[in-house]
N, C-alpha and C positions, 0 to 999 in steps of 0.2 A: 539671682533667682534663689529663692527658700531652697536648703536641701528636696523637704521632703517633694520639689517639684523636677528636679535634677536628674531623683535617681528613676527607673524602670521600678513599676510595682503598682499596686491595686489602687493607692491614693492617688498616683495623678490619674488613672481613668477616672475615677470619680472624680476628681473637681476638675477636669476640663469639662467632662459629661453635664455637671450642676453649675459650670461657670456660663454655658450656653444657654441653659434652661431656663438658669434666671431673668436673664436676659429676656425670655420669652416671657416669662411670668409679668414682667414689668410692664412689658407690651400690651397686655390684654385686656386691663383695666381699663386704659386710654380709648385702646380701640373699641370694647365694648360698651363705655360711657358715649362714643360719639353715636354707635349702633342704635343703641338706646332711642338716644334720643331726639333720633332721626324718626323711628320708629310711633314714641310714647311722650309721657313728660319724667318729670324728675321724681316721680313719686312712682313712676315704671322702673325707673333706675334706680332706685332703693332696693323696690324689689327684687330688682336680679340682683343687686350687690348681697343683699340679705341671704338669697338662695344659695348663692358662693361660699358664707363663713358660716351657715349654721350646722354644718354636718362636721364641723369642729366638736362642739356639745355632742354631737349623737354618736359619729364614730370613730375619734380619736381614740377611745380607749381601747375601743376594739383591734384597734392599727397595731396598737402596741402589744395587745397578747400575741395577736398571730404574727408577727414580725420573730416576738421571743420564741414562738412554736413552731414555725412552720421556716425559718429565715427571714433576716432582714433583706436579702437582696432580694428573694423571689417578690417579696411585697412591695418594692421600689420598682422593680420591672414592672408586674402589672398594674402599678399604677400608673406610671408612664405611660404605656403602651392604651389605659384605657381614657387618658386624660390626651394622648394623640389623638384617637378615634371623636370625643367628645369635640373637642376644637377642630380637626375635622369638617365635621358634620355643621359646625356654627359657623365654618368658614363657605362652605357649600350655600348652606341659607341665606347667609347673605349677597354672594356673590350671583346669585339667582335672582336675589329679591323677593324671597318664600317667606322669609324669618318674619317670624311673631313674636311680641313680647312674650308670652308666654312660653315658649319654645327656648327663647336664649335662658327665661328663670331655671326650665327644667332641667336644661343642659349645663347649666350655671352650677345646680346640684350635683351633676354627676361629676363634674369638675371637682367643685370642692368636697364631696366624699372623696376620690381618689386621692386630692393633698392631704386630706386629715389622714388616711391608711400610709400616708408616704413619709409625712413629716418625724412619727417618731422612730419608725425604720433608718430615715437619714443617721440621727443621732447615735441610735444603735452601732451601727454599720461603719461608722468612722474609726473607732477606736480598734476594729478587723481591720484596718489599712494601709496602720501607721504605727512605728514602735512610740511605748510608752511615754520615752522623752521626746517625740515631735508630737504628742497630742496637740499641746496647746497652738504649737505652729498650723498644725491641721483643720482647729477651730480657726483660727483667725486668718485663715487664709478662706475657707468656705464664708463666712461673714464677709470678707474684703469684696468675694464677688458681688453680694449682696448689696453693699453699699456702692460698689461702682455701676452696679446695675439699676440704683434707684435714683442713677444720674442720667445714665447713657441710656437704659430702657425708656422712658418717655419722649426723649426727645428723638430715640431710631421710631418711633410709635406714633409720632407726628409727620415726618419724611414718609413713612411709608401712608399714612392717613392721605396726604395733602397730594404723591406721588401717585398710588395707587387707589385706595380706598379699604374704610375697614375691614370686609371681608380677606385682603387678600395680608393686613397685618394678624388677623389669625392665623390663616394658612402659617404664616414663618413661628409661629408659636408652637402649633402643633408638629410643624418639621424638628423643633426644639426638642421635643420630648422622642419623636423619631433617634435622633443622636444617643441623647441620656440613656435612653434603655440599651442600646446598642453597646456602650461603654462599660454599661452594669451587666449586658450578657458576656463579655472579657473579661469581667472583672472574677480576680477568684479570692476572697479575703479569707484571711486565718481565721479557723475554728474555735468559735467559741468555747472554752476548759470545761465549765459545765453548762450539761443541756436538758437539766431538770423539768426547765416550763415546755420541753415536748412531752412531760410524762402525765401534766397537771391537764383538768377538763379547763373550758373558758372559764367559767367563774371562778374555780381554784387562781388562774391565772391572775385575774384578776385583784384577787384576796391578797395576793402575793404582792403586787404589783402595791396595794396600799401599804401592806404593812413594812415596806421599805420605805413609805414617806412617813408612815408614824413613827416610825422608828430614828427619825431624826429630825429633831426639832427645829432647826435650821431650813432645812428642805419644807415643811411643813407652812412655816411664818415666809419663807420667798413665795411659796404658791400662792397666798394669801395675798401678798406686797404685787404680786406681779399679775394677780384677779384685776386688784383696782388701778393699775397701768393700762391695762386693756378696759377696761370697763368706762372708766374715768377720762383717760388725760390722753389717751388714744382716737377717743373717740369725737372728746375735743377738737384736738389738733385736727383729724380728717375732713369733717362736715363744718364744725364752725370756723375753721381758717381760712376756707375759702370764702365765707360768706364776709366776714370780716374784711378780708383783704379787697373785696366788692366794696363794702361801706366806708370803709375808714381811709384803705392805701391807694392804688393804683390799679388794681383788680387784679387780671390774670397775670399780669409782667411783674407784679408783684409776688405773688403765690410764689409764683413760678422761681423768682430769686431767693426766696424765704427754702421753696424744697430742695435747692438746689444747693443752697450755702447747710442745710440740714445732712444731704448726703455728703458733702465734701469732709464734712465733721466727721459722717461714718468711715470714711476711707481714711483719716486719718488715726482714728480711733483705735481701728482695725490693725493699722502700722505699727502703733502701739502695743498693740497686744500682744503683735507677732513677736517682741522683744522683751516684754516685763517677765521682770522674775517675782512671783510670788512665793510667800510664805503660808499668809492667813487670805486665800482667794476668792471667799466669802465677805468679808468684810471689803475688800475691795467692790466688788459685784453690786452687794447692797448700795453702800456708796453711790457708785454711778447710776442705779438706780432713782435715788433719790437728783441726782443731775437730769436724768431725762424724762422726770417727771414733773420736771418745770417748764417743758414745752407750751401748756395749754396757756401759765401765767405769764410766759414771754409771748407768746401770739397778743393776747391781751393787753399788754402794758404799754401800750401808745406811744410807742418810740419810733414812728417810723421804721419804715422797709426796711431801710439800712443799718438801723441799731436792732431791728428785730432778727434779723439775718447773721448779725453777724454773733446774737447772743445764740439762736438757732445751730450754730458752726459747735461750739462747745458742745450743746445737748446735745447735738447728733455725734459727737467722742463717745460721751458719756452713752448713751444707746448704744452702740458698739460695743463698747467693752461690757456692756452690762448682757449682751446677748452670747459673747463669745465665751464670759468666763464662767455662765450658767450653763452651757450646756457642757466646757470642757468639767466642771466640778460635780455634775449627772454623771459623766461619763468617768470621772475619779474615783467617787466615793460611792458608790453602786454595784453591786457584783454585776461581771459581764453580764449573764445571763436574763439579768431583768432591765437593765439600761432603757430599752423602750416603752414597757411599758410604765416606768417612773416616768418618762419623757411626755408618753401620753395626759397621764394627767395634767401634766404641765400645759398642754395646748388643748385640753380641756376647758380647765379656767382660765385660760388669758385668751387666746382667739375665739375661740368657743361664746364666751362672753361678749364680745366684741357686738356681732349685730344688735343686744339689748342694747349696749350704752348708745351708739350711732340711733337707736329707733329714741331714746329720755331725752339725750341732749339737746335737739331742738326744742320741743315742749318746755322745757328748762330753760332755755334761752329767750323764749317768747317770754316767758311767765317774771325772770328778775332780772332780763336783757344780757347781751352778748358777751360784755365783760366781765360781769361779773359771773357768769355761767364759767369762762373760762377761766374766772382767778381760783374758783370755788375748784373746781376741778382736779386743778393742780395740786390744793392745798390736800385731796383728799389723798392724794398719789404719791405725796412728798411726806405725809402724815402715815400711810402705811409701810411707806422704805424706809422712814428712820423708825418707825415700831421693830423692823424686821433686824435693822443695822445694830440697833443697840442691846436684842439679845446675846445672853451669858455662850449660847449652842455657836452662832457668827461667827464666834472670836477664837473658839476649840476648834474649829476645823482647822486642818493641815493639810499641804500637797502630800502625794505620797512622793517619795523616793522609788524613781525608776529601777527596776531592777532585769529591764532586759536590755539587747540593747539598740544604739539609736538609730535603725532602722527597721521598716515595716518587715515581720514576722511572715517569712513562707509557709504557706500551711502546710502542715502536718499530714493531711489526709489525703487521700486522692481523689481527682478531680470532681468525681460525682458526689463523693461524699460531699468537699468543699460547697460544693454547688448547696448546699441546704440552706450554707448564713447569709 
């Protein structure tokens, strides 16, 4: 077992807290897709999927001032606590037989505001857990759940479908977030050294929050590179892989080996991470970027399930390490202080975006057909990670040298204070 999960201290509440959670996260897609479309058709189910990612765009950035001003954990709790209540209440509707399509969209929103306020507090919130030299351990172990969860959540999300019914697969969703917050009110992480963005109003926060991504050129060209991952070759992969894998392969059993050999790549990838020692962790990052933005032209490329699954295995490394060592190099090269909300913007542009590409890429697909929708795709995905990789800023970055030591830091303060990060 990793050190940083050995010893007693603020990091393992949190990832056992988020290794359950995810778990639930994975579950509710499924189960909400069946809800759906019990309910409506498939052009109902857009719509709640749409209502879930667009409050990425509208309050991720906001997630991220008040995380810097108010604490990361106080905004991780309530958003747990309010994305319990919301699934909840969708599990009640259903289990009744009340639910409306428009009722799971609505709730669908409140859901995905809660993860956008959540997401860049996570990032924040990490680097309070864990000493300096297990950062990277710390990333790559929160990702590992990640991708073991984009194995084992669907298929626990089918057992309970087929066992019970959708309603009661939310219920264990929202019990998920029950735990997590539970974990985060125990949890007591080191104080952040400066706490300037509680002195700033929102928009100063804000202002703050940019001119740490202007200020480094490198950060600036991955938001860019990692826009049209989400935009592009994301959105691909999601909507037109399954239609695909209907036309051309075996359908669902298909899909279903292609996501599956996709996460096992993630779980390896992640093993990976847990071990490499970087220098220039930028240039790596990009790199594998440009790997798992070849998703869309492997789906595409007419190899059969089993040549596309097994090139699938690789992208899904290459997405790993591409997600682990962007956020541990946010969390590097960033003063504590403003860590989330640089993070914000990050889930800004890449999930944020996300529902446009998902609403282009069919229309797209009608209009020059399937394959080539997804070779084009890719090429645009693969064309801004090497714009991004072969900047002069890439190659300048540096790990820092740790200089405390290699374990998570007792805070300083007393407990009420503590309680603010």
């Amino acid at each position: 077992m990793p050190a940083s999960l050995r010893e007693r201290g603020p990091f393992r509440l949190l990832f056992w807290g988020q290794a359950l959670s995810v778990v639930g996260d994975r579950i509710t897609p499924i189960a909400i897709a069946f809800a759906v479309l019990g309910l409506g058709s498939a052009t109902d189910l857009g719509i709640v999927m749409a209502a879930g990612g667009i409050p990425f765009a509208l309050f991720a950035l906001a997630g991220g001032v008040w995380s810097d001003r108010i604490g990361r954990r106080r905004v991780m709790i309530a958003s747990d606590l309010l994305r319990m209540v919301s699934q909840t209440v969708v599990a009640v509707l259903l289990l009744t037989g009340s639910a409306e399509v428009w009722m799971l969209a609505v709730l669908g929103f409140v859901y995905g505001t809660a993860a956008a306020l959540f997401m860049p507090a996570l990032i924040g919130l990490i680097p309070q857990t864990v000493g300096a030299a297990r950062l990277q351990e710390a990333n790559a172990l929160i990702s590992l759940t990640r991708s073991i969860a984009s194995v084992a959540g669907p298929a626990l999300a089918g057992v309970l479908i087929a066992a019970a019914g959708t309603g009661e697969a939310i219920a264990v969703d929202a019990a998920t977030f029950a735990v997590s917050a539970a974990c985060l009110i125990r949890l007591r992480p080191a104080a952040v050294v400066e706490e300037a963005g509680e002195r700033e109003s929102f928009l100063a926060g804000l202002r703050t929050g940019w001119r740490e991504v202007r200020a480094r050129a490198w950060l600036g060209w991955g938001l860019g590179a990692m826009s049209a991952y989400h935009l592009f070759v994301l959105p691909a992969v999601f909507v037109l892989g399954p239609a695909l894998a209907k036309q051309d392969l075996n359908g669902a059993s298909s899909w279903a080996a292609i996501v599956v050999c996709l996460g096992i790549g993630g779980v390896a990838g992640n093993l990976v991470a847990l071990r490499m020692r970087l220098r220039r962790p930028i240039v790596v990052t990009a790199a594998a970027l440009v790997g798992a933005s070849t998703q869309a032209v492997i789906i595409g490329s007419g190899l059969g399930t089993a040549g596309i699954a097994a090139l699938e295995l690789v992208a899904g490394a290459c997405v790993a390490l591409f997600f682990t060592l962007w956020d541990l190099s946010i969390q590097e090269q960033i003063p504590a202080r403003a860590i989330s909300r640089v993070s914000a913007y990050d889930f800004t542009v890449s999930l944020g975006l996300m529902p446009l590409g998902m609403a282009i890429c069919g229309p797209i697909a009608d209009a020059i057909g399937l394959h080539a929708t997804l070779r084009w795709m890719s090429v645009i995905g693969i064309a801004a990670a090497l714009a991004w990789l072969v900047q002069p800023s890439v190659r300048a970055v540096r790990r820092p040298q740790p200089v405390v030591a290699d374990h998570a830091p007792e805070p300083e303060t007393p407990p009420v204070a503590a309680a603010r990060s």
